[in-house]
N, C-alpha and C positions, 0 to 999 in steps of 0.2 A: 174146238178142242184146245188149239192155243190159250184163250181166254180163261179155260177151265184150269189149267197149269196154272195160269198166271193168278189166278187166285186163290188158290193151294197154296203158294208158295209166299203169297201177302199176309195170309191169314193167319201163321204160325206168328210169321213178324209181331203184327198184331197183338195177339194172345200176349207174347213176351214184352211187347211195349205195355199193355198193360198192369202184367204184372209188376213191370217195372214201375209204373206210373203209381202205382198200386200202395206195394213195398219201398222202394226204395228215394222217391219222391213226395212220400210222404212227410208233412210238414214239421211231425216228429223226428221222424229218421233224422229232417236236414238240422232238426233241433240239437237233436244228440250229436250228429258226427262236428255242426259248427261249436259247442261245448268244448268237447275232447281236442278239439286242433286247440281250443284259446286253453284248455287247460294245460296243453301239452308246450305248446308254445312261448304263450305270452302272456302268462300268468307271472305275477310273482314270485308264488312258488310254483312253479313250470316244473315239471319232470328234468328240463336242462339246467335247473335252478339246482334242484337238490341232486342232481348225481354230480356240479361243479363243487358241491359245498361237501357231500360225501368227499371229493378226492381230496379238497383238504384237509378234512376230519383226516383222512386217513394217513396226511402227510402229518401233520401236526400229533399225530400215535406215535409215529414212527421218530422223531424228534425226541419228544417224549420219553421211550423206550430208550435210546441212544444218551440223552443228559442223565436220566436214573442210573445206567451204567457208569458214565463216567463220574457221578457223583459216588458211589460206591466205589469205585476204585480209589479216589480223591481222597473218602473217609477212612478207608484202608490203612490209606499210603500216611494220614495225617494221625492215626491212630495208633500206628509204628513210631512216627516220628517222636510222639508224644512220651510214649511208654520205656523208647531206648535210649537211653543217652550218646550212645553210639551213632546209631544213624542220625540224629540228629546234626552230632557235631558233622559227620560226614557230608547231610546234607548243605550245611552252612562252608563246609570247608568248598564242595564242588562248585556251588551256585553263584557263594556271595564272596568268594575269595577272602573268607575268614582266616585267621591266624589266632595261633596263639601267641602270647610275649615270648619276648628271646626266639623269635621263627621267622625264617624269609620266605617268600613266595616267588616263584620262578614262573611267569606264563610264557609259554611256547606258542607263537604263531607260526603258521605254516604259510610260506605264500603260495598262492592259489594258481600264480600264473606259468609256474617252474614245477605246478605238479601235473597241471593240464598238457603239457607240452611232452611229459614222459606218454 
């Protein structure tokens, strides 16, 4: 009776080793799943390849986006500067410590270390 148990309980095993043996040891299976690791892996272009170079793509948008703004603003500001004579001289007078003849210029420094101490 024991004996009859105990090979009840072998013979399922069995069944599932072979299917196993069957399916999943088959010399295709290990074809495909050794593929997909070297595709995945250690390929050139590896799956870790192209989602490193996406993140750059997508730092380098992002750059991109950010210089277009500031060259816009840029062309703006240079497109004012061009068309008024007013800001201009303003610009020149703030920047480059421009003058006119017959005009003094007066720069004010602040010392830093008698204003940190208030």
């Amino acid at each position: 009776m024991k004996e009859n148990k105990l090979i009840r309980d072998i013979q399922p095993k069995s069944e599932t080793f072979k299917l196993i043996q069957k399916y999943i040891l088959n010399k295709y299976t290990i074809t495909i799943c050794l593929f997909l690791v070297w595709m995945i892996f250690f390929d050139k272009t590896s799956f870790l390849v192209i989602n490193e170079l996406n993140g750059e793509i997508n730092k380098y948008e992002e750059q991109l986006q950010y210089y277009k703004t500031e060259y816009e603003k840029n062309d703006a500001f240079y497109k004012k500067l061009m068309n008024n004579k007013y800001e201009k001289e303003k610009y020149a007078r703030e920047n480059y410590f421009m003058k006119k003849p017959n005009e003094e210029i007066f720069i004010l420094v602040v010392d830093s270390t008698k204003v940190a101490k208030k």
